[in-house]
MDAnalysis code that builds the backbone (N, CA, C; Angstrom):
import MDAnalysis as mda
import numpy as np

u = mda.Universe.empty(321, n_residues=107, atom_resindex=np.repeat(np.arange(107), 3), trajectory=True)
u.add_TopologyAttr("name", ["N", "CA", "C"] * 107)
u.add_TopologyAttr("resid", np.arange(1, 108))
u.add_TopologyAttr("resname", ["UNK", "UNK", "UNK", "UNK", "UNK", "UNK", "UNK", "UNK", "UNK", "UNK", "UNK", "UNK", "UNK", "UNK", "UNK", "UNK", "UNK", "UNK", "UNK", "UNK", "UNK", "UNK", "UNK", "UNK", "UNK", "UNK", "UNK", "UNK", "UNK", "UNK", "UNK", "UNK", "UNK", "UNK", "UNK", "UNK", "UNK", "UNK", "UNK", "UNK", "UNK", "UNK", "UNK", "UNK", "UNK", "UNK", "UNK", "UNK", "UNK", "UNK", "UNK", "UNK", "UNK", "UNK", "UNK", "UNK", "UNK", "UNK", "UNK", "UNK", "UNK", "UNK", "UNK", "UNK", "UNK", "UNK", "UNK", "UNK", "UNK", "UNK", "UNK", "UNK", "UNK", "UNK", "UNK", "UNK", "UNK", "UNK", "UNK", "UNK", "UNK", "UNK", "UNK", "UNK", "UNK", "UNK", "UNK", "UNK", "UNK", "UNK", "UNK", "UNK", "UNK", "UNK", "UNK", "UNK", "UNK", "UNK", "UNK", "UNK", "UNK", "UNK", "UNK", "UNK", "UNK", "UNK", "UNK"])
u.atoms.positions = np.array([
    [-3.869, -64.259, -66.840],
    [-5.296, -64.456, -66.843],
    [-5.877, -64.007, -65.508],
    [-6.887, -63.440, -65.750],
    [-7.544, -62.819, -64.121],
    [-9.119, -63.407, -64.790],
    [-10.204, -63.429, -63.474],
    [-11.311, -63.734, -63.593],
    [-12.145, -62.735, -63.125],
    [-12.930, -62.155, -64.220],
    [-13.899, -60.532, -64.080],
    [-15.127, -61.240, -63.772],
    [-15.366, -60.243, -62.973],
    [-17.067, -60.348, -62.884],
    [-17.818, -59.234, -62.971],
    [-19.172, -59.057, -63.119],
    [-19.303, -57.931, -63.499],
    [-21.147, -58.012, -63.176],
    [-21.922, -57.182, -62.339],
    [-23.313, -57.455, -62.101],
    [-23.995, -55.723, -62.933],
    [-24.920, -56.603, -63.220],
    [-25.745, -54.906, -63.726],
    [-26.789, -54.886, -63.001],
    [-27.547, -53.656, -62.802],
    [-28.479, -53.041, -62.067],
    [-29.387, -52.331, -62.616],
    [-30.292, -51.852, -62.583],
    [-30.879, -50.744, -62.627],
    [-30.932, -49.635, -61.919],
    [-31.425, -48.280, -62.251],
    [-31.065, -47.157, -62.097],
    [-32.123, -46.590, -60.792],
    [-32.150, -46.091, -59.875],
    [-33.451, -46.022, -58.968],
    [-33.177, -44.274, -59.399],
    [-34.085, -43.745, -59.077],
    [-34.151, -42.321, -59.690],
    [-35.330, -41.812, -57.835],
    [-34.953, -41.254, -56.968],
    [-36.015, -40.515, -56.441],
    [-36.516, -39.656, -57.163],
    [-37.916, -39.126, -56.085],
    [-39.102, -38.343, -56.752],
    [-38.412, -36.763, -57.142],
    [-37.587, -36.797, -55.907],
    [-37.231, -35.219, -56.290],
    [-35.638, -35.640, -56.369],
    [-35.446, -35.998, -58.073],
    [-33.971, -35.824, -58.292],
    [-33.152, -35.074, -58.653],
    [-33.585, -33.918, -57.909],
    [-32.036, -32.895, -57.795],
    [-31.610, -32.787, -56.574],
    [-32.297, -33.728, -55.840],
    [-31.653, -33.661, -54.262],
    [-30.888, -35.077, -54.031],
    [-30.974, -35.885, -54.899],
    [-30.719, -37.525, -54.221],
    [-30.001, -37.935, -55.378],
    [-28.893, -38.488, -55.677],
    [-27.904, -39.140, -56.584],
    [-28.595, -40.340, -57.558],
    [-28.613, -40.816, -58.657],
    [-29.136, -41.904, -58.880],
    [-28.490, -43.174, -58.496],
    [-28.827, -44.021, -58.120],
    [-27.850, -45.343, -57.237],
    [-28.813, -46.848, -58.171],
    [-28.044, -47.609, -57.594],
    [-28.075, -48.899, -58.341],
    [-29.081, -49.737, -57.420],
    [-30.029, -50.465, -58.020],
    [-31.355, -51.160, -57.174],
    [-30.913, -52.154, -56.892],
    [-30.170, -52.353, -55.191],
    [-29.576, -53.851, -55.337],
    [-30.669, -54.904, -55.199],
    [-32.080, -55.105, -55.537],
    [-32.745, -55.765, -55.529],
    [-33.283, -56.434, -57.133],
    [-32.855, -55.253, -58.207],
    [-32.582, -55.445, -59.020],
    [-31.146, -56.347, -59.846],
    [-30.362, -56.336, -59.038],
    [-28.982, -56.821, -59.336],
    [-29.076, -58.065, -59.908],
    [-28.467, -58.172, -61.559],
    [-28.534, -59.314, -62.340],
    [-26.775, -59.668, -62.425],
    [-26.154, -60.537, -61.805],
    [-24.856, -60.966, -62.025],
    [-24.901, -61.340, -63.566],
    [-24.040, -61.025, -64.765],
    [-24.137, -60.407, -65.886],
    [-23.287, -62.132, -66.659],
    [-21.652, -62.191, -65.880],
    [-21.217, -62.936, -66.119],
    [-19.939, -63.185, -65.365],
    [-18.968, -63.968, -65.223],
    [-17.996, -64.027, -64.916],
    [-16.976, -64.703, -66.076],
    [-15.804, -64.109, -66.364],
    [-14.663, -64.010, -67.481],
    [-13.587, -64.081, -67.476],
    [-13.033, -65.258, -67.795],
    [-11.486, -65.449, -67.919],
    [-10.992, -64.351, -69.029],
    [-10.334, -63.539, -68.642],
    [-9.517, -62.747, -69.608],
    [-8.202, -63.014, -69.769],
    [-7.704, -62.449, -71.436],
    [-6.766, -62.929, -71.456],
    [-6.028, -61.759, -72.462],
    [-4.841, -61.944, -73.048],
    [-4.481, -60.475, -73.962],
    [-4.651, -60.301, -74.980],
    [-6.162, -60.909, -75.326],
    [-7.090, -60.318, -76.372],
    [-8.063, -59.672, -75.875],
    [-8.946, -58.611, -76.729],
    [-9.918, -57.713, -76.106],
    [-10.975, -59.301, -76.341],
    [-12.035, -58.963, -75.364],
    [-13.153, -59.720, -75.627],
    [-14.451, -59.721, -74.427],
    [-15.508, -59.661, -75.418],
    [-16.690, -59.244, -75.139],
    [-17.537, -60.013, -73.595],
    [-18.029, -59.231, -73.171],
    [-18.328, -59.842, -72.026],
    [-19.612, -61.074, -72.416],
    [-20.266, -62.192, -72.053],
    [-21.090, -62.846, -72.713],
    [-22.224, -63.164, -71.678],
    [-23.198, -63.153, -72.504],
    [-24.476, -63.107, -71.596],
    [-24.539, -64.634, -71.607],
    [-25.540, -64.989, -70.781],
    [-26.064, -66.589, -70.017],
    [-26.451, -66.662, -71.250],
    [-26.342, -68.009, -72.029],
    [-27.095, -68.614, -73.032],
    [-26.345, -68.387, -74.171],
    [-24.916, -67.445, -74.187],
    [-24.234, -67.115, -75.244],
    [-24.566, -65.760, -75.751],
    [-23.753, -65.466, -76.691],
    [-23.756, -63.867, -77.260],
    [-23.305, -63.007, -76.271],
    [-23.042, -61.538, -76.803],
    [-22.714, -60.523, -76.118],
    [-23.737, -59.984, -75.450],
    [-22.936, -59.868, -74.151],
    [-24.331, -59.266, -73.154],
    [-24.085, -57.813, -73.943],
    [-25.461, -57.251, -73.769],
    [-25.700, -55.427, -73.925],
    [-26.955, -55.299, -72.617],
    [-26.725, -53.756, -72.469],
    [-27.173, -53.732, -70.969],
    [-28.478, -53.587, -71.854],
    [-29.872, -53.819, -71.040],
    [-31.013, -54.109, -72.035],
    [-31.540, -52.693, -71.123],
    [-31.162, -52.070, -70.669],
    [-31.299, -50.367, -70.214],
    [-30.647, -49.812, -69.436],
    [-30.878, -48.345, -69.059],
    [-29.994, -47.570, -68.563],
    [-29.814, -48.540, -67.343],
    [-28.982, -47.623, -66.678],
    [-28.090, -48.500, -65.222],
    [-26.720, -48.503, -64.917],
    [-26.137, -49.166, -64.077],
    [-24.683, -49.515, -63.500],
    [-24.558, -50.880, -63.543],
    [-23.378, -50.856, -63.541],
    [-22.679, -52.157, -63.448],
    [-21.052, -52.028, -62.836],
    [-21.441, -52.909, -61.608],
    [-20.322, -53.216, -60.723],
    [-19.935, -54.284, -60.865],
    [-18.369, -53.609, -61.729],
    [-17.572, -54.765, -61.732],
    [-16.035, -54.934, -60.685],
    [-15.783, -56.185, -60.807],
    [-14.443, -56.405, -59.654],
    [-13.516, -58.035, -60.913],
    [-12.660, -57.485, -60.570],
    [-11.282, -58.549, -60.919],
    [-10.503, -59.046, -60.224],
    [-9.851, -60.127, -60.398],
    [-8.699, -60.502, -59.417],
    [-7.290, -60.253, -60.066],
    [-6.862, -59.415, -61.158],
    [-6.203, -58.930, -61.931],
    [-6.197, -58.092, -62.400],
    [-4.938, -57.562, -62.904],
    [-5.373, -56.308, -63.671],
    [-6.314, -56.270, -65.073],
    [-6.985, -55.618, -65.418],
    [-7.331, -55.707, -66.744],
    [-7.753, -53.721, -66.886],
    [-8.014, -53.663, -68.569],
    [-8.455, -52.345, -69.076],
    [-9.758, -52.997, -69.435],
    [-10.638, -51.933, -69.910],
    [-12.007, -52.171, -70.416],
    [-12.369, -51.076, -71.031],
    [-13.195, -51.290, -71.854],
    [-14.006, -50.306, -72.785],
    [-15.359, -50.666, -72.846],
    [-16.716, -49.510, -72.727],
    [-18.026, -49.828, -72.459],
    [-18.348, -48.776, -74.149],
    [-19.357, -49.732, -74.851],
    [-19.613, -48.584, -75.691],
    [-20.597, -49.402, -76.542],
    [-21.401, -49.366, -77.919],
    [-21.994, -50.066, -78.674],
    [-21.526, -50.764, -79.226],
    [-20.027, -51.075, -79.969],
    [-19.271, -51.880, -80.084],
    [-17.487, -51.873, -79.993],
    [-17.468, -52.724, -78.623],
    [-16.156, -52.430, -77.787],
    [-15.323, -52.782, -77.936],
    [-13.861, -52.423, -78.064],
    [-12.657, -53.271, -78.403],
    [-11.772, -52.684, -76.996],
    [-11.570, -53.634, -76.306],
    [-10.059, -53.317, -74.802],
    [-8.815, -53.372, -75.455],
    [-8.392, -52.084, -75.061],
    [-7.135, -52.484, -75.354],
    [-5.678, -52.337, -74.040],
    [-4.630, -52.549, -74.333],
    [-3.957, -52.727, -73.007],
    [-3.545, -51.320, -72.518],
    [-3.687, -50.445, -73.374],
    [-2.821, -49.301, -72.852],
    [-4.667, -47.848, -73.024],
    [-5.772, -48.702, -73.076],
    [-6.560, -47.318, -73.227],
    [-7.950, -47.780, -72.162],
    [-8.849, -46.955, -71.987],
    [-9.808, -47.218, -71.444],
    [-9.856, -47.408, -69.950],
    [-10.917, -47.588, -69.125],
    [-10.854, -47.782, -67.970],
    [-9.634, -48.935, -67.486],
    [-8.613, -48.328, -66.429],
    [-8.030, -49.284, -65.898],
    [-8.938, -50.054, -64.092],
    [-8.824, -51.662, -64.520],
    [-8.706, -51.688, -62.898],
    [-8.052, -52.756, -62.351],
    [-7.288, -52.443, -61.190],
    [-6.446, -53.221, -60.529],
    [-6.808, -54.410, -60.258],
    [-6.032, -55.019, -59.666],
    [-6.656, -56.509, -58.877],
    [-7.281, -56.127, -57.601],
    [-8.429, -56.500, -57.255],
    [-8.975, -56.414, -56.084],
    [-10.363, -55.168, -55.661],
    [-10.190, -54.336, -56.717],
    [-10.659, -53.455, -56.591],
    [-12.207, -53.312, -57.652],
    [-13.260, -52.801, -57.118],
    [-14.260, -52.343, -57.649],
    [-14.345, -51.385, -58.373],
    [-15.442, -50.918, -59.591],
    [-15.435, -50.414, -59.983],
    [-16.736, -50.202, -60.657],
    [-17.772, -48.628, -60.457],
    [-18.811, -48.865, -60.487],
    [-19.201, -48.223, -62.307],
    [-19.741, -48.435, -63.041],
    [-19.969, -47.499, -64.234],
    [-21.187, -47.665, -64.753],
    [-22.054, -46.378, -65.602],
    [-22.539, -46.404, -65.898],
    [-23.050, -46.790, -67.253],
    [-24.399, -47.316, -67.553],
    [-24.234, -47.760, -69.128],
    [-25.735, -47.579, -69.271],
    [-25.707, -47.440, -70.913],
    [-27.004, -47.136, -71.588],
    [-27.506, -48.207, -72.206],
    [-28.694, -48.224, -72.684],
    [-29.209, -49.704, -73.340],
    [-28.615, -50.173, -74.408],
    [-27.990, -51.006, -74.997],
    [-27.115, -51.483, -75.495],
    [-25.846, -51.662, -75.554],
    [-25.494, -50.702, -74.652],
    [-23.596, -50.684, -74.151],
    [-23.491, -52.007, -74.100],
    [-22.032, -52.518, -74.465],
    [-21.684, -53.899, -74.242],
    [-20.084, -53.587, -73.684],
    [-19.753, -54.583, -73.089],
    [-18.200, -54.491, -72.410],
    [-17.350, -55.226, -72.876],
    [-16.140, -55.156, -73.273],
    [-14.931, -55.875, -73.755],
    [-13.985, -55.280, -72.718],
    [-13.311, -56.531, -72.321],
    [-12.235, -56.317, -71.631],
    [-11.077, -57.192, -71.982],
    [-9.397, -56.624, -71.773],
    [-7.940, -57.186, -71.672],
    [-7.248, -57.048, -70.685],
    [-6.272, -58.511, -70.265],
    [-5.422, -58.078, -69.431],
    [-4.730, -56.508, -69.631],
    [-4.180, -56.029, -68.653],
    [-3.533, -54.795, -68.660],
    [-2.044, -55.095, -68.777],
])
């Protein structure tokens, strides 16, 4: 079992974006949830219950204290051997569209 966390953001876009990267509004930053995982896939859950879906474009930086895989998509299943891997300790930034939802498994 490892404990995920995972914050979403919104997307900041400068005026002239072919010169400037799009980056994440840390003033915007909504901590999403934090998740005991375990070696079933399972959905990340928003405050109040249900599956969080990102409610628009953006990033989401997530970090674990374990290994786990993950899958971001409209409806997600983790599995142990596919999808984003990430280590223990380590960050990991990704992008998502309005309704993406996240499922994650130990690795």
């Amino acid at each position: 079992m490892a404990t995920f966390s995972a914050t979403f953001s919104t997307v900041s876009v400068p005026n002239d974006a072919g010169k400037v990267p799009e980056v994440m509004k840390g003033r915007d930053a909504v901590r999403i949830a934090n998740l005991t995982t375990s070696g079933s896939s399972q959905n990340l859950q928003a405050t109040g219950g249900g599956d969080w879906a990102a409610p628009e474009s953006g990033f989401v930086a997530i970090t674990c204290d374990g290994a786990v895989n993950l899958h971001i998509a409209a409806s997600p299943t983790a599995a142990a051997t596919a999808g984003f891997a990430l280590n223990s300790g380590e960050r990991l930034f990704l992008g998502v569209v309005t309704g993406d939802k996240i499922a994650v498994i130990n690795a």
